[in-house]
N, C-alpha and C positions, 0 to 999 in steps of 0.2 A: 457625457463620457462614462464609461464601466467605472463602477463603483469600485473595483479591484484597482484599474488606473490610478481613481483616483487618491487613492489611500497609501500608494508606491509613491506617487508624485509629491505628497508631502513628508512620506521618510525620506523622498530624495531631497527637497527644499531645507529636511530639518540636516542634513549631513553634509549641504552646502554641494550637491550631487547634481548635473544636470542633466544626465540620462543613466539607463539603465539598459543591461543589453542578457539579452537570455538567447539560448539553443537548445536546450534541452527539449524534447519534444513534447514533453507534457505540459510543460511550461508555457509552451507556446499557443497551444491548446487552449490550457485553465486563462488565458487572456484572451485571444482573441479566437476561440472556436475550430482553427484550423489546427491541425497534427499533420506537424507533415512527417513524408514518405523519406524523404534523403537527407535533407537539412532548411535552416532556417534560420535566419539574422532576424530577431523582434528588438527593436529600440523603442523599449518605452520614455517618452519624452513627454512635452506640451501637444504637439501632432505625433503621436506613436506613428509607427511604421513597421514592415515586417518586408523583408528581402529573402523573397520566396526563388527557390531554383526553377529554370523552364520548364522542368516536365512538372510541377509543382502546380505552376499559376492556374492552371483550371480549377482545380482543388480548392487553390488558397480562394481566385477570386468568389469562390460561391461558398465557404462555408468562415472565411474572415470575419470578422465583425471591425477592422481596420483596416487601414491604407493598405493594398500590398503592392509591391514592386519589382519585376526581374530583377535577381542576382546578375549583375553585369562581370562584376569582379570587386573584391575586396577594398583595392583603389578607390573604385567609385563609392563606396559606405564609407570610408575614411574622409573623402572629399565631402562625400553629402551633410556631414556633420562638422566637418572644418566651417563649412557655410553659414552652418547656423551657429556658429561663435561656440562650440562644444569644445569646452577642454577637458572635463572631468567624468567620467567614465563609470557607474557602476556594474557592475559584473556576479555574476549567479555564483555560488559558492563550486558550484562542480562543470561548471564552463572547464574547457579543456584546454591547456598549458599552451598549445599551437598555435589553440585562438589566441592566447591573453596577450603571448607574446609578438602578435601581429598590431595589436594595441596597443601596447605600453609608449611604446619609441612616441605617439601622436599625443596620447590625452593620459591625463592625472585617472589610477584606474585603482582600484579596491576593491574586495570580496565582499557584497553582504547578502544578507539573508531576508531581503525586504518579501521575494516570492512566497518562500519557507513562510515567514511568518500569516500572509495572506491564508497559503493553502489550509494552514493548520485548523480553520474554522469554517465549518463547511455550512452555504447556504441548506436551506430545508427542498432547493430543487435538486442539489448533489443528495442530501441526504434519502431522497426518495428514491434517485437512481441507484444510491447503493444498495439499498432495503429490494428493491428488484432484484437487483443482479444475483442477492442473496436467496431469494425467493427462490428463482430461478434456479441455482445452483442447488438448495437443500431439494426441491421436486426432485430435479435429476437424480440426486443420491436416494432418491426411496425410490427410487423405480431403477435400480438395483438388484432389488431385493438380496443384502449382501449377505445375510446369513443362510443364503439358499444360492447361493452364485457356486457355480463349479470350474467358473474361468481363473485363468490365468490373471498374475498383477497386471500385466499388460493389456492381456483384453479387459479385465476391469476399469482398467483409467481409460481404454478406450472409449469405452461402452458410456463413460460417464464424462465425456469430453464433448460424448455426441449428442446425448439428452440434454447436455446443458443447451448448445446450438440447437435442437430442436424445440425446448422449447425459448426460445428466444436469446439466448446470448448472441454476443458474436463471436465470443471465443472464450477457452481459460484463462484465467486470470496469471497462471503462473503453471507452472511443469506441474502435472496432476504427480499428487503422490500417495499411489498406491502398495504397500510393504507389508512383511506378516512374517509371524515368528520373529528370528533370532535376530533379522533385517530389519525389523520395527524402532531397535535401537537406536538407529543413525538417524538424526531428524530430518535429514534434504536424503532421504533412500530414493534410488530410482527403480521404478517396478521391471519386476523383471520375468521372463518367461518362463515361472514355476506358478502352480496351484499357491491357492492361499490357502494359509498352516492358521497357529494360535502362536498369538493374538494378530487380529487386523485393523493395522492403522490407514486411515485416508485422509489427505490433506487436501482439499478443491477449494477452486473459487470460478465464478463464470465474471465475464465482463458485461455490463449493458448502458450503453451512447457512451462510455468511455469509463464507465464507474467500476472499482474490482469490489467482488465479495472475497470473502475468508474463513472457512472452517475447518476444524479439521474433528474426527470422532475413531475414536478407540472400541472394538469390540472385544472385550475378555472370554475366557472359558476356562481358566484355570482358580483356585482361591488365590494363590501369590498373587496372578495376572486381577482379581478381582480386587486384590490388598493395596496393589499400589492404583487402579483406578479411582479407589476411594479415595484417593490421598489428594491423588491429583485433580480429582473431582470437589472436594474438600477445599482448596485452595486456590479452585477457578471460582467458584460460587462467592466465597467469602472475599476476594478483591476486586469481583465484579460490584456486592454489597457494601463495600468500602468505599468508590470511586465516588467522589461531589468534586464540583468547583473549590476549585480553592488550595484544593492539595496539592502537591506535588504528585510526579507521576514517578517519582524513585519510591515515595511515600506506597502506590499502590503495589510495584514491584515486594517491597518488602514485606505486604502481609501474604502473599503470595509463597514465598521466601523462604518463609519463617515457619509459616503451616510446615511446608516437605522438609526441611531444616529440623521443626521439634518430633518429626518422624523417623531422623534419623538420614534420609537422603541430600542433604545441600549441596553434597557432592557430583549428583546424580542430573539435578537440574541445570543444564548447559547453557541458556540460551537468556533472553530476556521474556518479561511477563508478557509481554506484545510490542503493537504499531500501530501506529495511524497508518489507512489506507486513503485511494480517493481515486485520481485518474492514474497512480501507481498503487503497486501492491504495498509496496512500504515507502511509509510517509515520516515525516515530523509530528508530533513529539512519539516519545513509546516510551512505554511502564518498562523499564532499567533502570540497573541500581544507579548510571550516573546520570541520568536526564533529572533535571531539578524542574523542568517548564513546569508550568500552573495550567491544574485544569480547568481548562472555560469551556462553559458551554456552546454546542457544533463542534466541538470534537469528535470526530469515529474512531476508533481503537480495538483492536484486538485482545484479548483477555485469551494467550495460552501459555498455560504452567507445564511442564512436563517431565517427568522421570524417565531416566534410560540406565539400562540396568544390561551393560558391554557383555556381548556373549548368550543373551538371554531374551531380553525380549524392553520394548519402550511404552513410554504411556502419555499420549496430548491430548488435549482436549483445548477446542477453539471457539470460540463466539467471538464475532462483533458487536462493539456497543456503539450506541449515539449518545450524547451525554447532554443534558439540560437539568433538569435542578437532582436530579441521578443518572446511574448509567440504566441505561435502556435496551436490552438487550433484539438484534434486530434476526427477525427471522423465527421460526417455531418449532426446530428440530429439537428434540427429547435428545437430552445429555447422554441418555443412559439407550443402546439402540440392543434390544433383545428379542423385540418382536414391533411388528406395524399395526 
């Protein structure tokens, strides 16, 4: 049996649990290989099983790595598990309220995070997929060539949606975000059908067999604009050189923090230091002031710090790291993008 089963099967023995039930699509995925298209019942048990919908089963049956079985109806999963003497129920922590409460009335049910925990350390075959998708994704953005682009935000994210799928993603990883100027500010900006001004922020990631990448890079041309890149450049480097086993991952958040903090902006930095990515874009654990998790190695994480300066102009800067006896920075794109 998946080594991933097997490690859920004894947080379930250790919580006195005798199944586990997931829907979430990645979830269902990072178990048993299949993603589905509409939906998905996976009960991991002693015989896992996964109650895949009709137009589903061709899908499930060829890329499963477990039992699957037509959705008949909800009845019939409640019955199937009455059988096997199941009273006790665990449940994904973001299973949805509709489901839980279809559940409750039958078996003893609780929230936990046996998945979360699995995900949070990524084999060295996830890790190559991500280091791809990343590859992938930094090619696309130099064949841009963005300091010589005369498009639009929008044709830009287009343009860079489409290199990523040509050369091999299957798709973005998330809503490309291309912004400049005064728009740079907002950190979820959506590109929009103007020329790009100063400064030019890009935020991409491509996906590849299910892995997301994550970057994002700042182009300046003013001093101010080059004052606060420094900063934030300053205090992406220096908590990516901070990051070992062992720490906390609030621990890494605050040297990050504290750099843009002794410069005067802590007001300025909105967001957290990063996330774990994998077969989502944002995963368990991330560099924030309240995550306390310990970092162990096969973690991936995102390391961006960033200034936004309302009215004026914003400044990110993003790497992925893999983390083994340091962080490891994945991919070879130049911090600082002023010429190829």
């Amino acid at each position: 049996m998946d080594l991933h089963i097997n490690n859920i099967l004894r947080d379930l023995e250790k919580d006195n649990f005798q199944a586990y039930l997931l829907t979430q699509f990645t979830n269902v995925e990072y178990i048993s290989g299949y993603r589905p298209t509409s939906f998905a019942f996976c009960i991991i048990k002693e015989n896992p099983i996964i109650y895949a919908s009709g137009m589903d089963m061709e899908l499930a049956d060829r890329d499963s790595s477990i039992e699957v079985r037509k959705y008949e109806s909800f009845e019939v999963i409640v019955d199937d598990l009455k059988k096997e003497g199941i009273k006790s129920l665990a449940i994904e922590p973001t299973l949805p309220f509709s489901t839980y409460v279809r559940f409750r009335d039958d078996f003893e049910v609780d929230s936990k995070t046996y998945i979360d925990k699995q995900r949070m350390i990524k084999t060295p075959s996830e890790i190559e997929k991500i280091t791809k998708a990343t590859e992938i994704a930094q090619k696309a953005f130099l064949k841009l060539d963005i300091l010589n682009n005369k498009g639009t935000e929008k044709e830009v994210a287009f343009d860079l949606n489409r290199f990523m799928i040509e050369n091999g993603a299957s798709k973005e990883s998330f809503d490309t975000i291309v912004t400049s100027g005064p728009a740079s500010s907002l950190p979820h900006a959506i590109p929009e059908a103007k020329k790009l001004s100063q400064p030019i922020l890009i935020d991409w990631g491509a996906i590849f067999e299910g892995y997301c990448s994550d970057n994002t890079r700042t182009m300046v041309f003013t001093e101010k604009q080059q004052e606060i890149w420094d900063i934030v450049a300053e205090a992406h480097d220096k908590a990516i050189k901070a990051i070992e086993p062992g720490l906390k991952c609030c621990e890494i958040d605050k040297v990050a923090r504290d750099i843009i903090k002794d410069y005067g902006y802590e007001d300025k930095f909105i967001h957290s230091t990063g996330h774990s990515l994998g077969l989502d874009i944002h995963e368990t654990p991330g560099f924030s002031m309240r995550d306390e998790t310990v970092i162990e190695k096969g973690m991936v994480i995102t390391v961006e710090p960033g200034i936004y300066l309302e009215g004026e102009f914003g400044v990110r800067l993003e790497d992925t790291v893999s983390i083994s006896k340091k962080a490891n920075v994945i991919g070879n794109l130049p911090l600082r993008i002023d010429k190829f």
